[in-house]
BABA-178563 format. One record per residue (C-alpha): residue number from 0; residue in one letter; chain; x, y, z. Coordinates in pm, whole numbers, plus 50000, padded with zeros to 5 digits. Layout:
   n res chain  east north    up
 NUM   A     A     X     Y     Z
...
//
This chain:
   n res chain  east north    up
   0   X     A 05635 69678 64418
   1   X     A 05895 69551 64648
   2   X     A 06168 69625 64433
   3   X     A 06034 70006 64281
   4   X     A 06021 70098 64611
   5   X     A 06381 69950 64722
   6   X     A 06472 70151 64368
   7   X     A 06348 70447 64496
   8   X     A 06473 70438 64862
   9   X     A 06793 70357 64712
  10   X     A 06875 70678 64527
  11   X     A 06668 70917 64784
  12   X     A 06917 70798 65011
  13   X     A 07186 70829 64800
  14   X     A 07130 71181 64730
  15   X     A 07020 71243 65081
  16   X     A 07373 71177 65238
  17   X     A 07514 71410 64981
  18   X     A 07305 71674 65049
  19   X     A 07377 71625 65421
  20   X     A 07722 71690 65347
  21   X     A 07707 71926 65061
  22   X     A 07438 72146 65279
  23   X     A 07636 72137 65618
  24   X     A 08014 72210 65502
  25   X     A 07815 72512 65330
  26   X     A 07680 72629 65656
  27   X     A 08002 72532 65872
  28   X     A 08226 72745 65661
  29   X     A 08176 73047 65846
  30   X     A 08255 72856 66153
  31   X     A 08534 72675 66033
  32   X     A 08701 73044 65926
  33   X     A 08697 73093 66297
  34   X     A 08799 72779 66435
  35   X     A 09125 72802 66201
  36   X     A 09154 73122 66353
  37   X     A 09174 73034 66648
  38   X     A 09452 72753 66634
  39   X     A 09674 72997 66383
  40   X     A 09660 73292 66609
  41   X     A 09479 73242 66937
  42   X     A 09738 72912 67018
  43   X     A 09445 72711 67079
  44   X     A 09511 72335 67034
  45   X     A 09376 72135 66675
  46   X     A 09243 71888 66938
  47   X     A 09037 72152 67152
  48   X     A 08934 72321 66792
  49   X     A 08816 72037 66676
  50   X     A 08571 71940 66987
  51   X     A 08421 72266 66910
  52   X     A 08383 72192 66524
  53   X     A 08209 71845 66700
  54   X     A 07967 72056 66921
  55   X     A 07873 72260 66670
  56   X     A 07761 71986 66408
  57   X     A 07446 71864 66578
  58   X     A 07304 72256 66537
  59   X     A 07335 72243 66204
  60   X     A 07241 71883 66092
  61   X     A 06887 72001 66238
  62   X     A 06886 72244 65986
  63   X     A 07075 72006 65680
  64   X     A 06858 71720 65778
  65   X     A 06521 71870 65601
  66   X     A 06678 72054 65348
  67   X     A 06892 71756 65223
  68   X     A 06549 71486 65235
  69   X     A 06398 71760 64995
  70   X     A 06681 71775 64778
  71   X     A 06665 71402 64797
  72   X     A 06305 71395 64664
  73   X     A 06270 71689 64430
  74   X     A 06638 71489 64247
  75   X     A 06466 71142 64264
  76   X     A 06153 71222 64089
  77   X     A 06271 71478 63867
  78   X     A 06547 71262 63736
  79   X     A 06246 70972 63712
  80   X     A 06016 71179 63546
  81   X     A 06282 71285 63287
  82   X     A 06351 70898 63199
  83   X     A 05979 70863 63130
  84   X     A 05983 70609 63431
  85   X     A 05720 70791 63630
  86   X     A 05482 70777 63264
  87   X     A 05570 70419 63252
  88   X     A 05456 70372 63613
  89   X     A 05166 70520 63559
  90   X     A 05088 70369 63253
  91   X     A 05088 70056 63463
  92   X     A 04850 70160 63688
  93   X     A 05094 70236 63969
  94   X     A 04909 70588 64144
  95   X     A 05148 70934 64259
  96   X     A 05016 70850 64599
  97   X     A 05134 70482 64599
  98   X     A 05458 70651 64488
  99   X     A 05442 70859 64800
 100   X     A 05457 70569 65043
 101   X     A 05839 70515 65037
 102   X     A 05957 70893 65012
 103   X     A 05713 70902 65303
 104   X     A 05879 70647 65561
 105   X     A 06222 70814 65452
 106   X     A 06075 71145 65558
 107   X     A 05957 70996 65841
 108   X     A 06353 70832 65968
 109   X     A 06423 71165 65882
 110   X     A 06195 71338 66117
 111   X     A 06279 71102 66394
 112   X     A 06665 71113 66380
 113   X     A 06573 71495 66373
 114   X     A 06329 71500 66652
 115   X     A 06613 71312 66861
 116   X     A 06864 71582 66789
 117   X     A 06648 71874 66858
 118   X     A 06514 71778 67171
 119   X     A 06841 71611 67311
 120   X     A 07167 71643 67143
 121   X     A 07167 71993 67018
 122   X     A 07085 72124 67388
 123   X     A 07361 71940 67542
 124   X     A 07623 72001 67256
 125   X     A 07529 72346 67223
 126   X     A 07613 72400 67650
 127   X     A 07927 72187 67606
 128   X     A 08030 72409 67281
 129   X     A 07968 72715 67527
 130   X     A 08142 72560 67845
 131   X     A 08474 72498 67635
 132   X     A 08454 72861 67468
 133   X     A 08458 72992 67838
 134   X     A 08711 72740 67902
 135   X     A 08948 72871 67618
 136   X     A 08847 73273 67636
 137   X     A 08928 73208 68005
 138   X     A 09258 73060 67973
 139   X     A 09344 73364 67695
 140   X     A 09223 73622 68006
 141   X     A 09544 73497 68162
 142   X     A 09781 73470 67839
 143   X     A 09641 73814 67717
 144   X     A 09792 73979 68020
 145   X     A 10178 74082 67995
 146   X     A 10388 74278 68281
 147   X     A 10492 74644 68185
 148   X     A 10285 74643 67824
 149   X     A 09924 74859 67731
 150   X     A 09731 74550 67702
 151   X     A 09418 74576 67409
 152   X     A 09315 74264 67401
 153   X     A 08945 74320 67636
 154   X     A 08730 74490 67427
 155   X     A 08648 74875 67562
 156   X     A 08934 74854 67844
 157   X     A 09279 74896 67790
 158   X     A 09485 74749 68056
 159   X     A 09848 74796 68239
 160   X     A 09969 74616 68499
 161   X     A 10317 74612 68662
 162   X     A 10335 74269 68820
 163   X     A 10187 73929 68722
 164   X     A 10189 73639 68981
 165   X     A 10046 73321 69043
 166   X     A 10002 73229 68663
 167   X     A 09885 73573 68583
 168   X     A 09579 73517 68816
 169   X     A 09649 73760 69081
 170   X     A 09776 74164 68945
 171   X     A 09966 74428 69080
 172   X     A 09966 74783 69040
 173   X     A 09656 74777 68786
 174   X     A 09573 75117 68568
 175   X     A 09265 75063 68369
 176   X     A 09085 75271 68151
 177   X     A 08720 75218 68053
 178   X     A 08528 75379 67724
 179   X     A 08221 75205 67716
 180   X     A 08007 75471 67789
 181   X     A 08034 75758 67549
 182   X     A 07947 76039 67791
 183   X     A 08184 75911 68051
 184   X     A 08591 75856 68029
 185   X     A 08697 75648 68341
 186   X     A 09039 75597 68449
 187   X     A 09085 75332 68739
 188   X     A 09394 75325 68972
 189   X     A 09403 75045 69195
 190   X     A 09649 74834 69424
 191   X     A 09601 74479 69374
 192   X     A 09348 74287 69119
 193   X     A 09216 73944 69089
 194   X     A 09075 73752 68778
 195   X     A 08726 73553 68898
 196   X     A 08566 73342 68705
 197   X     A 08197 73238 68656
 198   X     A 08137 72958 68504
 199   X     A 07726 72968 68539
 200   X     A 07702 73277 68382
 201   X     A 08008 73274 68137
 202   X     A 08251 73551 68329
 203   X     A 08540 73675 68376
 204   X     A 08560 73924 68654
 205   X     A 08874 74141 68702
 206   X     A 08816 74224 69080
 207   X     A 09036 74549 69159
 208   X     A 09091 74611 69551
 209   X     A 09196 74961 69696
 210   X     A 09215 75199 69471
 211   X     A 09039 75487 69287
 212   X     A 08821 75561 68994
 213   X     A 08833 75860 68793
 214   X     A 08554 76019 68590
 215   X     A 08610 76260 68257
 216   X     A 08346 76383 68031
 217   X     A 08444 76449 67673
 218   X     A 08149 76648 67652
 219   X     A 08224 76880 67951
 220   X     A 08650 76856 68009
 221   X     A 08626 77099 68248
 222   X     A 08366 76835 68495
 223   X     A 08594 76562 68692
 224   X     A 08538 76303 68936
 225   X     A 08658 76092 69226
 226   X     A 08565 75757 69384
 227   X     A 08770 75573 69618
 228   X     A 08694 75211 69663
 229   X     A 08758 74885 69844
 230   X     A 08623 74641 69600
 231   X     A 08525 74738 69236
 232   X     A 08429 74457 68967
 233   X     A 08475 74464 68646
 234   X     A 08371 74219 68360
 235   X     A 08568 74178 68032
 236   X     A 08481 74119 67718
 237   X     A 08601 73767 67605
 238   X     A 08496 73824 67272
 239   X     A 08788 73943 67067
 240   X     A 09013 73648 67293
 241   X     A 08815 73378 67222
 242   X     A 08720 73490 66825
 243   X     A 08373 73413 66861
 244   X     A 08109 73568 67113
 245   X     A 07981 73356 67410
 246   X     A 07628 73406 67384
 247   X     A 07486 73439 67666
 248   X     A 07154 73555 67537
 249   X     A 07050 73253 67421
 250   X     A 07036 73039 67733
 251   X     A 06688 72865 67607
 252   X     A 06932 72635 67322
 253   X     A 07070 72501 67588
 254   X     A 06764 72406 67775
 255   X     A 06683 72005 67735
 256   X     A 06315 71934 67679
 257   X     A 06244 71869 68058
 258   X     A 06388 72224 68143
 259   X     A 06193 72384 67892
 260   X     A 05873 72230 67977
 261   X     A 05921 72314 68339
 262   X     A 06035 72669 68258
 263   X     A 05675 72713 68089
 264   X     A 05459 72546 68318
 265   X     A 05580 72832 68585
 266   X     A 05280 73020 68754
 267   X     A 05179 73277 68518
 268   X     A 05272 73534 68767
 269   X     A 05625 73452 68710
 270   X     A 05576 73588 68306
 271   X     A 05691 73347 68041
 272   X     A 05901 73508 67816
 273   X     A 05764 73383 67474
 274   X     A 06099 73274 67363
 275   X     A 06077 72988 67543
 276   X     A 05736 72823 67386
 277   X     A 05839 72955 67053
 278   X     A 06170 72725 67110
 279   X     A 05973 72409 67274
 280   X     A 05774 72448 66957
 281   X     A 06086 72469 66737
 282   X     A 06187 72151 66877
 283   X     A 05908 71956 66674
 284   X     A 05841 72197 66362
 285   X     A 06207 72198 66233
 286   X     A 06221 71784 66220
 287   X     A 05864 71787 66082
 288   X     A 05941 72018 65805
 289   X     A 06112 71691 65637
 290   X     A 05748 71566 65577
 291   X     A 05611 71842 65398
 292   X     A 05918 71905 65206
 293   X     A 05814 71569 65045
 294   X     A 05456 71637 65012
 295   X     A 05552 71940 64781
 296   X     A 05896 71807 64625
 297   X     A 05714 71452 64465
 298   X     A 05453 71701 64256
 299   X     A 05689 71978 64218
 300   X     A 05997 71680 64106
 301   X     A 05720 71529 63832
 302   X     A 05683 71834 63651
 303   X     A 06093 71912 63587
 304   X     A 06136 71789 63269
 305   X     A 06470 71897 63143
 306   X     A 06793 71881 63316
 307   X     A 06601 71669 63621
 308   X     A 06903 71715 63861
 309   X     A 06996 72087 63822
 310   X     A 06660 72162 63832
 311   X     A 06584 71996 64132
 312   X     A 06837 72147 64266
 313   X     A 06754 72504 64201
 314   X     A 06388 72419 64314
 315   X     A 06509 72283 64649
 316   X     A 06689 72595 64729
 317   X     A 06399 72814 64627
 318   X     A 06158 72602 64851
 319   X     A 06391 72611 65122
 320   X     A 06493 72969 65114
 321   X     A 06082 73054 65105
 322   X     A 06016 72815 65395
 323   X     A 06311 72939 65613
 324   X     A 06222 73317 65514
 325   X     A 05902 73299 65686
 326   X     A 06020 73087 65976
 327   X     A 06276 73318 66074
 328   X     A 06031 73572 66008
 329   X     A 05751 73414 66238
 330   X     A 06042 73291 66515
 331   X     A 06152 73671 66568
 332   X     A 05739 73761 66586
 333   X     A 05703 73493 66835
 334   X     A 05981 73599 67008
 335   X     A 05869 73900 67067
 336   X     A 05519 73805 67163
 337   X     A 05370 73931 66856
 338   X     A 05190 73645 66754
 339   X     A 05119 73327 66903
 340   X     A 05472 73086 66905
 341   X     A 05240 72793 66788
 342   X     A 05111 72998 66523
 343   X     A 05477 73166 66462
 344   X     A 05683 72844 66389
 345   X     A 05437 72628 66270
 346   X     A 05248 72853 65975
 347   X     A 05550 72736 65736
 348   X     A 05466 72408 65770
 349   X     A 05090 72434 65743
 350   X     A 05090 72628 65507
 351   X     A 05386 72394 65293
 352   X     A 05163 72123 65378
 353   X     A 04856 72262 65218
 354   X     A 05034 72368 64910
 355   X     A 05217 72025 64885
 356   X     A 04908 71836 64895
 357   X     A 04697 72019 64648
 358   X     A 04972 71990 64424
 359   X     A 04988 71640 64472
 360   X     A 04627 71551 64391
 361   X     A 04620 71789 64053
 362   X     A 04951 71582 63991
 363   X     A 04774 71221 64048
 364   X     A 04472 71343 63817
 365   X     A 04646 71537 63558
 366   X     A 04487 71876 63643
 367   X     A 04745 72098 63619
 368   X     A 04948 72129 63300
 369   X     A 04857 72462 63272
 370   X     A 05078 72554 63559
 371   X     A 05409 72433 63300
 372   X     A 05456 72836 63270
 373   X     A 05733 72817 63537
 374   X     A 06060 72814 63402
 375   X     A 06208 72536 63632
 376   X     A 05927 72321 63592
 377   X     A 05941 72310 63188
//
């Protein structure tokens, strides 16, 4: 038995690691696009580039890690059952469910190097990842800016200024138009300007002193306004400088554990917003999902019977796609306070769970042959 199961472990992990990379350059394509993007025509550095490509890997590996153990299983036992080997085993009185035992402590690695990420890598990587982006749509606030030139680089304003100094920190002469709001065209004149930055919340102020503001409406052209001002703030939009938005909805990601759980023990005066249970919960479900992946892919991986591999492939990505359909589904209803978060991110795996172990026991006794309808499974 010693050596089935190191004959088993041995090509579930084999396929595993491939999955892990065939699943996560899929999902970091997108991301890559940008990063390139940003090196070619942003002048950001390969080395800076890359520590974002770093910071984002841990995000997705939480994601790769369950799909890529279920790939792992449905591949192993399909391929065995097309051999004849899991007959043979049978045959000699080895049991599905003492088959189960070493898929199971893989699952189980899997869930625990998964567990570790969610809960303490991904929050820290994911703050880091938006720290830098600050860092680098920060330094492009500065570089955007030119002397004498219409500059279009900040979103809805359109900037001009007539003298740069100290590193193009500190402006002179500043005309500024702003079209954010559809009813109102604003035009604003002022002396001197100032970029601030806010690292807590991910800013960049342009602070205008002494000058005017003047108000339009396309709707009206005959209405105008005038304000005069000391001070008058103004925060751009990084976005189109940095090639990639900052985010700052999605504060709870970065959250470790401790802050979470502190955030939700608050008085219940203070008003919980679900998001933040439905993401503590999201910290456990997503790792555990690699245990009932297995519990469906051993039955589900018997019953392929031609072409083991391919079609272990294409019943992986059907699973997954069905699991992570209704997880996203129940996240954004737990989100919104819909439903119960326990109830929103765990229902996939209960009810995965279920199905895989039914399947499992008409597997062990033979019950369900009549089930061989299914294309993939023929």
């Amino acid at each position: 038995m010693k050596i089935l199961d190191r004959y088993i472990l041995k090509e579930i992990t084999t396929t595993f690691l491939l999955g892990i990379g065939a699943f996560t350059l899929v999902l970091l394509m997108d991301k890559v696009i940008r990063l390139t993007d940003l090196i070619l025509n942003k002048g950001v550095g390969f080395d800076v580039a890359f520590r974002l490509f770093l910071y984002l890997i841990p995000s997705f590996l939480t994601l790769t890690i369950p799909l890529a153990t279920l790939l792992a299983t449905l591949t192993t036992f399909g391929r065995m059952a097309s051999d004849r080997e899991v007959t043979a085993l049978k045959t000699s009185g080895v049991s599905l469910y003492r088959l189960l035992l070493t898929p199971m402590a893989f699952a189980s690695l899997a869930f625990a190097l998964n567990l570790y990420l969610t809960i303490h890598l991904t929050p820290r990587s994911f703050h880091s990842f938006k720290s830098l982006l600050f860092q680098i749509a920060r330094s492009q606030a500065n570089i955007g800016l030119r002397e004498g030139v219409f500059n279009t680089d900040f979103g809805n304003f359109v900037v001009y200024v007539r003298n740069l100094r100290k590193e193009g920190r500190v402006l002179e002469g500043v005309l500024l138009s702003d079209s954010q709001e559809k009813k109102t065209f604003k035009v604003v004149i002022a002396k001197r300007g100032e970029l601030v930055e806010n690292e807590q919340e991910n800013k960049v102020i342009l602070r205008l002193s002494e000058g005017s503001v003047h108000f339009t409406f396309p709707r009206d052209p005959s209405l105008y306004r005038e304000l005069s001002f000391d001070r008058y703030d103004l925060e751009l939009d990084l976005g189109r400088l940095s090639g990639n938005p900052l985010e700052r909805k999605k504060e709870d990601r970065e959250m470790t554990f401790r802050e979470l759980v502190e955030k939700i023990r608050q008085p219940r005066e203070a008003r919980i917003h679900p998001h933040y249970v439905t993401e503590f919960h999201k910290k456990f479900s997503i790792p555990f999902a690699s245990l009932v992946f297995v519990l469906s892919a051993i039955p589900l991986g018997v019953r392929v019977r031609r072409s083991g591999r391919f079609s272990g492939f294409s019943l992986s990505v059907t699973l997954a796609l069905g699991y992570y359909l209704l997880f996203v589904l129940g996240e954004s209803l737990g989100d919104k306070g819909l439903i119960s978060p326990f109830i929103a991110v765990w229902f996939p795996n209960i009810l995965l769970g279920v199905l895989g172990m039914i399947l499992l026991h008409l597997e062990a006794k033979e019950k369900w042959s009549g089930w061989s309808w299914w294309p993939l499974l023929r």
